[in-house]
Every structure is written in C-alpha cells, then in structure tokens.
C-alpha positions in Angstrom: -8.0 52.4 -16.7 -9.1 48.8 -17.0 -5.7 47.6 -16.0 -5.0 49.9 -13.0 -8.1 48.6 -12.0 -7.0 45.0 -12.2 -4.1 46.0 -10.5 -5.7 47.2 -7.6 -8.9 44.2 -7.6 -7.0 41.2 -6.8 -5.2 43.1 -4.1 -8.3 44.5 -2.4 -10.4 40.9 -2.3 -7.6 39.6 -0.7 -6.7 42.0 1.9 -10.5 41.6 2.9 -10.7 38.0 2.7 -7.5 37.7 4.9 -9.4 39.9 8.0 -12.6 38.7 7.6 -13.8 35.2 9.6 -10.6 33.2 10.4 -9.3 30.5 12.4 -6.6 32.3 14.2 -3.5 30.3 15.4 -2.3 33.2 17.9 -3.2 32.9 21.2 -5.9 35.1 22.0 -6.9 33.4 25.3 -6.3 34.7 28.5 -6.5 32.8 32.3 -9.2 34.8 34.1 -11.2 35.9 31.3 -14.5 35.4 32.9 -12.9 37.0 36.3 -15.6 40.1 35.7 -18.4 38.8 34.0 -19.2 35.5 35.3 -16.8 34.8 38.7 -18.6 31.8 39.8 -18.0 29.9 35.9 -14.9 27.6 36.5 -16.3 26.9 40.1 -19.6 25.7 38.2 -17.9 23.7 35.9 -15.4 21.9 38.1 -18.4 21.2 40.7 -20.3 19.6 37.8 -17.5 17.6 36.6 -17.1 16.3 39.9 -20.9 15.6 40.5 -21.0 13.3 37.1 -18.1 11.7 37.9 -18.9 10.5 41.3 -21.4 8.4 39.8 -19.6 7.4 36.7 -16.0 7.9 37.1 -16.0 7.2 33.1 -16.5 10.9 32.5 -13.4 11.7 33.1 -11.5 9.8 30.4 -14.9 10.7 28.0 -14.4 14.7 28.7 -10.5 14.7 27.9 -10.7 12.6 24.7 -13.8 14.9 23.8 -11.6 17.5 24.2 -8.7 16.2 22.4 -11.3 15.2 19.4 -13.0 19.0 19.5 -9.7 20.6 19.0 -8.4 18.8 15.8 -11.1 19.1 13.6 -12.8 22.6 14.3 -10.5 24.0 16.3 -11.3 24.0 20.1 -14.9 25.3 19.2 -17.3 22.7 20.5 -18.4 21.7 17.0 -18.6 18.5 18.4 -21.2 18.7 20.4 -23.4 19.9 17.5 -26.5 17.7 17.3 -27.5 16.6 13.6 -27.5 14.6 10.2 -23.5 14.6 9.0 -22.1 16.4 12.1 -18.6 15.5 14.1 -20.9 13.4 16.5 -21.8 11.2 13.9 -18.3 10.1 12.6 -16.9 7.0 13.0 -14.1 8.3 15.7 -16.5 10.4 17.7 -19.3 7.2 18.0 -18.0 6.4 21.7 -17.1 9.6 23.0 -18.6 10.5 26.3 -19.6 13.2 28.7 -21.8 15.3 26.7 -24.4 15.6 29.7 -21.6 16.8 32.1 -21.3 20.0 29.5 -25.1 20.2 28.8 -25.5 20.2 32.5 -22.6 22.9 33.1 -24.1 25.1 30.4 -27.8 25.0 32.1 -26.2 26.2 35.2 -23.8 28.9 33.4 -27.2 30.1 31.6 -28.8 30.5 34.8 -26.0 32.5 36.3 -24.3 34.7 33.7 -26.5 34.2 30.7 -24.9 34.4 27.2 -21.4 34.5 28.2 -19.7 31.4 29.1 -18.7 29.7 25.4 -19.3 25.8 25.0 -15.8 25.7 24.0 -14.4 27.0 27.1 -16.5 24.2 29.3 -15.4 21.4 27.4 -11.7 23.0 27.9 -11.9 23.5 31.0 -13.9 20.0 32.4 -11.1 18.2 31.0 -8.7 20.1 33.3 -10.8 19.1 36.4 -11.7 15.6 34.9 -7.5 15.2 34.8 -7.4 16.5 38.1 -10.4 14.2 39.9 -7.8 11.4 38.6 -5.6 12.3 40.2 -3.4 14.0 37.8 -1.8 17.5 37.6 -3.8 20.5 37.8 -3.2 23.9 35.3 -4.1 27.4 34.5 -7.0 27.2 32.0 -6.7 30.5 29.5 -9.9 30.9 28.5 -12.1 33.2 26.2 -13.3 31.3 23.3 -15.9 31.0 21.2 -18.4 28.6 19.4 -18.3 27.3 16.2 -21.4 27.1 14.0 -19.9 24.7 11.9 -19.9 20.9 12.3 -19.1 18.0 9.6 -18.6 14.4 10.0 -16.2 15.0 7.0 -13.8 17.2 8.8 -12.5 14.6 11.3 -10.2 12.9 8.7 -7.1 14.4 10.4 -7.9 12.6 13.7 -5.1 10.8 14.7 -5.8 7.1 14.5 -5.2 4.1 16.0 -3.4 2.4 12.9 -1.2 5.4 12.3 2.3 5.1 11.8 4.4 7.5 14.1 5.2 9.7 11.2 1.8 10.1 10.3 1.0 10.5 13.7 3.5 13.4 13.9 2.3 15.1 11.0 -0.9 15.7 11.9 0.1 16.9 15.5 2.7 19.4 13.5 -0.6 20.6 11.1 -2.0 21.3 14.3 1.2 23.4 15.7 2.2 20.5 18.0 5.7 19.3 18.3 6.9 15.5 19.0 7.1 16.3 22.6 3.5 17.3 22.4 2.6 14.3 20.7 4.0 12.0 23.5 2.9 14.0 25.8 -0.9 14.2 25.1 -0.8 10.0 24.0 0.0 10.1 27.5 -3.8 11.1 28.3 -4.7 7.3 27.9 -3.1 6.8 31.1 -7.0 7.0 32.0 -9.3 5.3 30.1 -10.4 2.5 27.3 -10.7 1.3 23.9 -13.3 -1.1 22.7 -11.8 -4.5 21.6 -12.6 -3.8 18.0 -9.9 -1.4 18.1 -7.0 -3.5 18.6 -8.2 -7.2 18.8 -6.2 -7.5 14.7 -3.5 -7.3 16.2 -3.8 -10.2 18.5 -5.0 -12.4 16.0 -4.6 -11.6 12.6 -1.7 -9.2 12.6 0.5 -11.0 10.1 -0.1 -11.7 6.6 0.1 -15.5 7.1 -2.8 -15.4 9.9 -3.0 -16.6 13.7 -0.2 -14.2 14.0 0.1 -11.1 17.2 1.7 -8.3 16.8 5.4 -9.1 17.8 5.6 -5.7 19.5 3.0 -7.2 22.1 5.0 -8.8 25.5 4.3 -12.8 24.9 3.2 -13.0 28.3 0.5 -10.1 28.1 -0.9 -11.3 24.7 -3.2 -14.6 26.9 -4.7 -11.8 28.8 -5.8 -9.5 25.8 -6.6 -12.4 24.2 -9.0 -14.0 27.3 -10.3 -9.7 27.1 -11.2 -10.4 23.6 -11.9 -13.5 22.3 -11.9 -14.0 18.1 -15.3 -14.2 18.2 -16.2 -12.0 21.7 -17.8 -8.7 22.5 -16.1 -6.3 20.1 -17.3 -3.2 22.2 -16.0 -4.3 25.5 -13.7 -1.5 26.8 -10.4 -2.9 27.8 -8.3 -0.4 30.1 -5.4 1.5 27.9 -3.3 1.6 31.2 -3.3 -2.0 32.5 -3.2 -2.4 36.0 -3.7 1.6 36.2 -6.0 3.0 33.9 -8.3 5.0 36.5 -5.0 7.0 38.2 -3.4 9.8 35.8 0.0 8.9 36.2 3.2 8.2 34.3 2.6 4.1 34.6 1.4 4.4 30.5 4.9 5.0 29.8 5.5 1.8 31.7 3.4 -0.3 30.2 4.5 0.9 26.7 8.6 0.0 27.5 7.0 -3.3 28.9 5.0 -4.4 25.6 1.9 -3.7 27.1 0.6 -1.2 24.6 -3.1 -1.8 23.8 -3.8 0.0 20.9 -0.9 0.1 18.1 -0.3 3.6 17.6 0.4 3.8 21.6 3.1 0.8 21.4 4.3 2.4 18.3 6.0 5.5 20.5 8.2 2.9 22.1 8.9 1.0 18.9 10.1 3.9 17.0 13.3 5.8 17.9 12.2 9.3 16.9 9.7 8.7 20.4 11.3 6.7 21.7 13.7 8.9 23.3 11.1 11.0 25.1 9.4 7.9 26.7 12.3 6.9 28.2 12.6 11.1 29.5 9.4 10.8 31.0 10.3 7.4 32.7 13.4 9.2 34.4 15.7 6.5 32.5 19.7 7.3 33.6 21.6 9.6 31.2 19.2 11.6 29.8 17.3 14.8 31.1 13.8 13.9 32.6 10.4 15.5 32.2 7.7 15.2 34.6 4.7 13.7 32.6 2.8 16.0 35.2 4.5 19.5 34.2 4.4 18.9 30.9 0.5 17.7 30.3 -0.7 20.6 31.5 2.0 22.6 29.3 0.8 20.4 26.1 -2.9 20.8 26.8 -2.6 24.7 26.7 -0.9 24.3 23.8 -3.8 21.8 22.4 -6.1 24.5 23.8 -5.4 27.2 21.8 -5.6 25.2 18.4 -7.8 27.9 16.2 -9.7 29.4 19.1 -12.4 32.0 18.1 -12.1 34.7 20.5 -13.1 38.4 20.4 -15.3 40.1 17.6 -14.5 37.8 15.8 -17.2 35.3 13.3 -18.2 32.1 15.0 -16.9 30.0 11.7 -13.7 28.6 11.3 -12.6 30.0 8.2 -9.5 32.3 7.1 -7.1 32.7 3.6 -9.7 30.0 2.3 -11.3 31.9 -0.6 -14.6 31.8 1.0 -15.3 35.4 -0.1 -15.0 33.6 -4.2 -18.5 32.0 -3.2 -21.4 32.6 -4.9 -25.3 32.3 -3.3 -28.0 34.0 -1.0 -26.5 35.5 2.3 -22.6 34.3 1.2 -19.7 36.9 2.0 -19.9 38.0 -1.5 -23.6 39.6 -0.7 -22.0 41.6 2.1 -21.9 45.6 2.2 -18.5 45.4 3.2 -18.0 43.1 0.1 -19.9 44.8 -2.5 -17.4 46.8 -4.3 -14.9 43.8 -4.9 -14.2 43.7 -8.2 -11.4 41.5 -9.8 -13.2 37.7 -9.8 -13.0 37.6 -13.8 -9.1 37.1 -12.6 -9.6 34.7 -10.5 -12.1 32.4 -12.2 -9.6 32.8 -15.5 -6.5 31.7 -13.9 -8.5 28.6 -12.2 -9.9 27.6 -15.7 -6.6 27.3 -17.3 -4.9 25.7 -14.0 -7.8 23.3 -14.0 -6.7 22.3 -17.9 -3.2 21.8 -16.8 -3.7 20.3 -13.3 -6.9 19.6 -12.3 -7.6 19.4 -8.8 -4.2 20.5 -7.5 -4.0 24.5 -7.1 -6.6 26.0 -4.8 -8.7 28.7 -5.4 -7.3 30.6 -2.0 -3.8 29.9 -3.6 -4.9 31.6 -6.8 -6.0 34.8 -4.8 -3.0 35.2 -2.7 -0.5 34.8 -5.5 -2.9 37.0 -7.6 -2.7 40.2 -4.5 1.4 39.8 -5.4 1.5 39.8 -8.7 -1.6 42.7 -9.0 0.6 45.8 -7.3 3.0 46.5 -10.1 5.1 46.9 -6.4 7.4 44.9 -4.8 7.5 41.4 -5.3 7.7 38.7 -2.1 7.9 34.9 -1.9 4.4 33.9 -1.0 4.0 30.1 0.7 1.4 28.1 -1.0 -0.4 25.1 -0.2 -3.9 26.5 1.3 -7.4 24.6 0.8 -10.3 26.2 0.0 -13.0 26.7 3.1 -16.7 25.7 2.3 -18.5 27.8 4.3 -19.1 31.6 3.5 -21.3 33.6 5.4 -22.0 37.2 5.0 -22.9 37.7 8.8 -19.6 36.5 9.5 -18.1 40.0 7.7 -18.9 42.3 10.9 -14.9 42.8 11.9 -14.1 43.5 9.0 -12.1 47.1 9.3 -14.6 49.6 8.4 -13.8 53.3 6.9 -15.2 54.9 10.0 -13.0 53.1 12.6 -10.9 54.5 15.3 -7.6 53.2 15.1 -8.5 51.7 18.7 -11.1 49.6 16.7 -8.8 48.9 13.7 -5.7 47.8 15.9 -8.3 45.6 17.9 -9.3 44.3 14.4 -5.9 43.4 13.2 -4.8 41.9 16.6 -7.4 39.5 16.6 -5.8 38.5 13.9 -2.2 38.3 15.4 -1.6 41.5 13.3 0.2 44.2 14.9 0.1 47.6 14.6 3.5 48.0 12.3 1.2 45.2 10.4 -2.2 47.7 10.2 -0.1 50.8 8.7 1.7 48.7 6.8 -1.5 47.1 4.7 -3.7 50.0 5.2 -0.6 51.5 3.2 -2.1 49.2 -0.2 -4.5 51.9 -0.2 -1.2 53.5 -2.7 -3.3 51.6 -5.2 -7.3 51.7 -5.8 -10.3 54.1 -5.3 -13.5 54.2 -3.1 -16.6 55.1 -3.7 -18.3 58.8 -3.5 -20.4 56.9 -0.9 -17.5 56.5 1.6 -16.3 60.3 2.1 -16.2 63.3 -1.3 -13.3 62.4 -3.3 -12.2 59.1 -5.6 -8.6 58.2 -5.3 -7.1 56.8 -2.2 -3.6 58.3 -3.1 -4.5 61.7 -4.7 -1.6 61.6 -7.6 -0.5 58.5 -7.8 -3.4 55.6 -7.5 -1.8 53.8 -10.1 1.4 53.3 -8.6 2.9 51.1 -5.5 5.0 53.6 -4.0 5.3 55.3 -0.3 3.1 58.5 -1.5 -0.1 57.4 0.2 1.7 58.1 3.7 2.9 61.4 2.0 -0.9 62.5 1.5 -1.8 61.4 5.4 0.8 63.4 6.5 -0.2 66.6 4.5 -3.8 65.9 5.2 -4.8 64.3 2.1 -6.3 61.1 3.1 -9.7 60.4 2.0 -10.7 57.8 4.0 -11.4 58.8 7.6 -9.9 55.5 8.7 -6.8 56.3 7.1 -5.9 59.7 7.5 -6.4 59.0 11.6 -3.2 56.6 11.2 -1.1 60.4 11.1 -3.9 62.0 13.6 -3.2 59.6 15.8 -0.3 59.4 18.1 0.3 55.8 18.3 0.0 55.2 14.6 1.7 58.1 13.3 5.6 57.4 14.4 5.3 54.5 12.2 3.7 56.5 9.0 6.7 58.8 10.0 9.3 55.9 9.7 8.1 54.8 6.4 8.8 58.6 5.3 12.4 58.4 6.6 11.9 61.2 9.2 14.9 61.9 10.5 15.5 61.0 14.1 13.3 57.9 13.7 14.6 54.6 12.2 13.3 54.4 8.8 10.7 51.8 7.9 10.3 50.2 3.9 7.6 50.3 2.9 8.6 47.5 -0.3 10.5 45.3 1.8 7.5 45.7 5.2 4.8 45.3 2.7 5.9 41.7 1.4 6.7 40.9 5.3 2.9 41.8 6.4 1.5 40.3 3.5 3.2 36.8 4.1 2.0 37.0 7.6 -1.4 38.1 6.7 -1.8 35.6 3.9 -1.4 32.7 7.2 -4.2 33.9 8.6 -6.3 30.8 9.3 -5.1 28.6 6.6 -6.4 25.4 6.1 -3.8 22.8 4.6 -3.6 18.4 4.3 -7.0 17.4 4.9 -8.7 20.3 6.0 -11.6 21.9 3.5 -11.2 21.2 -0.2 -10.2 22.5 -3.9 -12.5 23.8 -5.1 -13.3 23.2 -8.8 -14.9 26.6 -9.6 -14.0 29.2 -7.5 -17.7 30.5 -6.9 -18.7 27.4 -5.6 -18.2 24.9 -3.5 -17.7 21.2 -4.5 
C-alpha cells in the first residue's frame, strides 16, 4: 500500500502545483475587454496621457520604457510601480524611470468611474500606446484584461536588458521572454524618443580601450566632439543626452539612421548595426535596395503586443507570478501548503530525499520544481515521456493564491475555464483529469475511496471505463461522460467506433509536457532552492 501510494503522491502535488498561480505565456488578453464594464477607460487614460505630456512632453519616452521595464521582470503586472524597501522601483535600472503620476492620476479617475475594475497593468500598457502616438508614432489595438501583481523585488530585474550587453546576450533575454530577433530590433527602436543620462555611455567616449583616452571606434569620428562637449570627463553625469540625435522627440525610423551613421549613443544600440545577426534587419527597416522592407511603424505596434502579453495575469487567476516553480514544496503560516485544496498532498518525503542526495552530488544545480516534475513521470508506473528540465524555483507561495484550483464540485464549464486560463484545452482537461487511474480521495469528498474502482494502482484507460458505466466518484469527474462536450473525447480514449480513437499513454505524456510549461521560470528568474520547504 505504501508504494501505490507513492506512486500516486508525486503525481498529484504536481498536477496541483501546475494549475495553481502561474505566469501564463498564452495570450489571454482580449482588445475591448473593458467594452462592458468600464466604456469610458482607454478614453481616460489616453486624455491623461495627453494632459501630462502637454506640460512635460518627457512622459512619453518615461511611460514606454516603464512599460518595457514592467514587462521583463514581473510580467506586464505593474510590479513596478509598487512602493517600498527592495521593490523594482528601487533598482539600479528602474532609478530614472518616469511617469508614475500620469498612471497614479489615470487610476484616481478609473476609481471614480468604474471602481475595482481597470488593472494597473492595463494603464501602464495602454499609456504607452498613446504616449507613442502623441509622438507622433503609429497607433495599435491594445488587448487588454490583465491583472496586478502583488509581488515586487529589486532582485528580479537582473534580466533587464542592459546597456553593456552584447547582442547575443541581448538576444537571449528577449528569446526568455518569447521575443524573436525581429522583436528585439524592433522594440530598441523605441529610443527613437527619448534619453540616457551621460553616465550611461560617457566610457565609451573616453576610456573605452584598455590603453586609455580611447572612443569606442564604432562611434562616427566626427560625432564623438559633440558627445564629448554633452559630457565632459569630469561633467554632469545625469545630464540626459537625446538617444535619437537630431530627432529624439518624433517616433520615427531616423534611430535606424543614426545607428548606420555611427551615431549610436548607448553601446548596446550601436551594437545592432555592428553585428551581422541585426544587422540585416536595420538595413530592412531603412528600406535599403535588395532586401524586403518593414515599416518600423507596422511592426512596433506588432512587437509591443507581443511585449504585452509577456506573463499577463488575466481571469481567476492569483495575482502572483508564479507557475511549475515548486512553490506548493514551501513550508510556513498562510503558504500553499496550508491550503484546503492542498491538505491531502502527500508525497514530500520524495521530494526532500531526492533533493538531499542531488544536493551531495551537485549542489546548487537541480531545482526543486525539476525534482517534482521528473518525480510526476517517473511516479505512474505508466507511460514514460521526455520531460524538458531547466525550471527555477519561485519564492513566493501563498495559500490565497489556490482559489482556481479545479475543485471536485466544478462544472466542467468551470473546470474548462480553469484549464484554459492556463492555455490547457479541453483534450488537455480529460486527458489529466484521466491521472485520477491512479490515487484515492477522501470519504470527505463524495462516499467511496478509490478514484478508479478496480484498478487504483495501475496507469491504464479503466478510469474512463468507470465514467462511462457510471462509476466515477468524484462528481467533477464523472460529469466529463455527463457532459456532452467532454464526453466524445472520454469516448475516443475508449476506441468507440465511429470516432477517431485517442491514447491515452501517448496523450497523457503530450499534456503533461505542456502542463509542466506552465509559468516556468528559467536563467535568472527565481532561484534553487536549497531545501525544498524553504526558500533561500
């Protein structure tokens, strides 16, 4: 009995962790989502943005680096507005970021109007959309729908791109965030408006070289006196030096310009005309003969949708980035682990046995949320499935973040809702619903024990067997035969004939893989943790 409990364990903390609080990378925004309950909120924000920034045209560059900074830490959340000791604000990259009053302002009137509805997040999204446009710049559809984050550390903002970075680095952190090459170029094309404090650059006008009173060679000779006579050796290190010379208050393509001229302020920007892998898309963007043109204008707006939606909180679900990240291994007051839903996990011996001995041989190297997803696989005594590795550990577990979780009572309305807030569909929720083959519940839950009456201890296709004869114990589950819309599929993984017949072995290992992505965190993101219960 104590191993076909095991069996089951590893499999169940898993399957709960993985639908629990996430950050989603699916888009789950939607252009007109506050058509119905709060018309008048992109109207408010765009005739605040342009109130602020008729004073202090500055805004505008402020809100769509703010932006830009939001999305690749937290997700597009607004953890960076979040006051306090330790927060994004207080980070090194975030010290001159601007605009917060525009979106303080916007959210009193938003309040006022349509009280708890409009999200932080989708303000800051959507005033740098109109901040682009009152520069004149391209205007785009705004999906919105998000939600706040709760969660704001100075720590996180590591994986900002910086200004130092090589273009491979700089192209590996725009691919963590699901952002191609062209997407890079694309959204390094936002400094078309806007500045950089001397400090920033003024190395590489002096001291660039190893041997000293050496520039940067990539910089023109004859625009290196006038950075130079911007920032003296020994000048005002915060004065803000345009990024766009000769242009840096119109949105337009003349960044591109200045970058095949040598007139690249900060190194990282120069560096997409120096290096070939970019190169090429400069040149597409400045219409250069023999190869296909974009228009910097089409495909901003494009790239900032696709920035947008960079693990958006939407729906029922938790206000807390968090996902496959093992925060349900966390011990403490109020954690997931205290949750009802959470209550009869079992299986943590596992875990905490196969960290101690992977601490012995690597320490510091295998994660904890690694651990648990390899553990679900090799638990069923079923089929057996590559599973891609490489997640971090999350440090933040909250038990009120456990509410959409699938419950035993749901309708399968509620449970598909569940799942596709977690870009699972509904092949995806019979298919994992179908791991209750293994396991038991609790007398609590319903009258009877086993999940798969005759064959709990074994992986097999039974369990759909039992819905179909009305032997599902869990109300949740027997409605995926009661139901029309769920029961085709239980009828495929029977091999009904007249339907195309569904695997279950081969299905389960697919939906598992793509359930096991769910809000990963990966390079710099979160941590491994040392002790699975607790957090460095």
């Amino acid at each position: 009995m104590e191993s076909a409990r095991l069996i089951q364990t590893s499999l169940l903390v898993f399957l709960l962790l993985a639908l629990s609080v996430s950050y989603v990378h699916c888009q789950a925004t939607r252009v007109g989502f506050y058509s119905k309950t709060c018309p008048r909120a992109e109207s408010i924000v765009r005739s605040t943005v342009q109130t602020h920034f008729r004073s202090n045209p500055s805004v505008a560059p402020g809100l769509l680096r703010m932006h830009f900074h939001d999305c690749f830490v937290q997700g597009c959340d607004a953890s960076v507005l979040i006051d306090g000791p330790n927060t994004e604000k207080t980070a090194g990259p975030n010290l001159g970021l601007r605009g917060y009053e525009v979106i303080d302002d916007a959210k009193t009137q938003l309040e006022a109007a349509c009280p708890g509805v409009v999200s932080c997040a989708d303000i800051l999204t959507l005033a740098a959309r109109d901040s682009v446009v009152l520069t004149n710049g391209p205007n785009w559809q705004v999906p919105t729908g998000r939600r706040d984050g709760r969660v704001s550390l100075a720590s996180d903002t590591t994986n900002l791109p910086g200004f130092t970075d090589s273009i491979d680095v700089q192209k590996q952190k725009f691919s963590a965030k699901g952002l191609n090459a062209q997407d890079l170029v694309t959204l390094v094309g936002g400094h078309t408006i806007g500045t950089s404090a001397c400090q920033f650059f003024m190395y590489r006008l002096y001291n660039f070289t190893t041997t000293g009173n050496g520039a940067d060679p990539s910089i023109k000779p004859s625009f290196l006196p006038q950075l130079r006579a911007l920032c003296p050796q020994n000048g005002d290190a915060t004065r803000p030096v345009g990024l766009d010379t000769g242009s840096e208050n119109r949105f337009d393509a003349s960044f591109f310009s200045n970058l095949r001229n040598g007139r690249g302020v900060l190194e990282s920007d120069q560096q997409l005309w120096t290096d070939a892998s970019t190169k090429t898309l400069v040149q597409r963007f400045l219409g250069i003969r023999g190869l296909l043109g974009l228009s910097f204008n089409v495909e901003f707006g494009r790239s900032m949708v696709k920035m947008s939606n960079i693990g958006v909180k939407s729906g029922t679900e938790g206000e807390i980035r968090k996902g496959c990240d093992a925060s349900v291994l966390i011990d403490g007051p109020n954690t997931e682990k205290t949750a009802l839903p959470n209550l009869g996990l079992r299986g943590y011996e596992v875990i905490d046995d196969a960290k101690t001995q992977l601490e012995a041989a690597c320490p510091d190297v295998v994660s904890c949320a690694d651990i648990l997803a390899l553990a679900a696989r090799d638990s069923t005594n079923g089929p057996n499935w590559q599973v891609p590795t490489g997640r971090r550990d999350g440090r933040v577990s909250l038990a009120s973040d456990t509410t959409n979780l699938p419950g035993f009572t749901d309708s399968i309305d509620a449970q598909k809702q569940k799942f596709s807030a977690k870009c699972l569909n509904a092949q995806d929720l019979v298919t994992l619903v179908g791991g209750h083959t293994i396991g038991t519940s609790a007398c609590q839950f319903f009258r009877r024990v086993e999940l798969d009456t005759g064959s709990q201890n074994r992986f097999d296709a039974s369990f759909f067997s039992n819905l179909r004869n009305g032997r599902g114990v869990l109300e949740s589950d027997q409605m995926l035969w009661t139901d029309s819309s769920t029961k085709t599929l239980v009828q495929r993984f029977l091999g009904v004939r007249g339907l195309l017949g569904l695997s279950f072995n081969v299905e389960f290992g697919r939906s598992m893989v793509k359930m096991s992505n769910i809000g990963v965190k990966s390079s710099n993101e979160g941590e491994i943790r040392k002790v699975c219960s607790a957090i460095n």
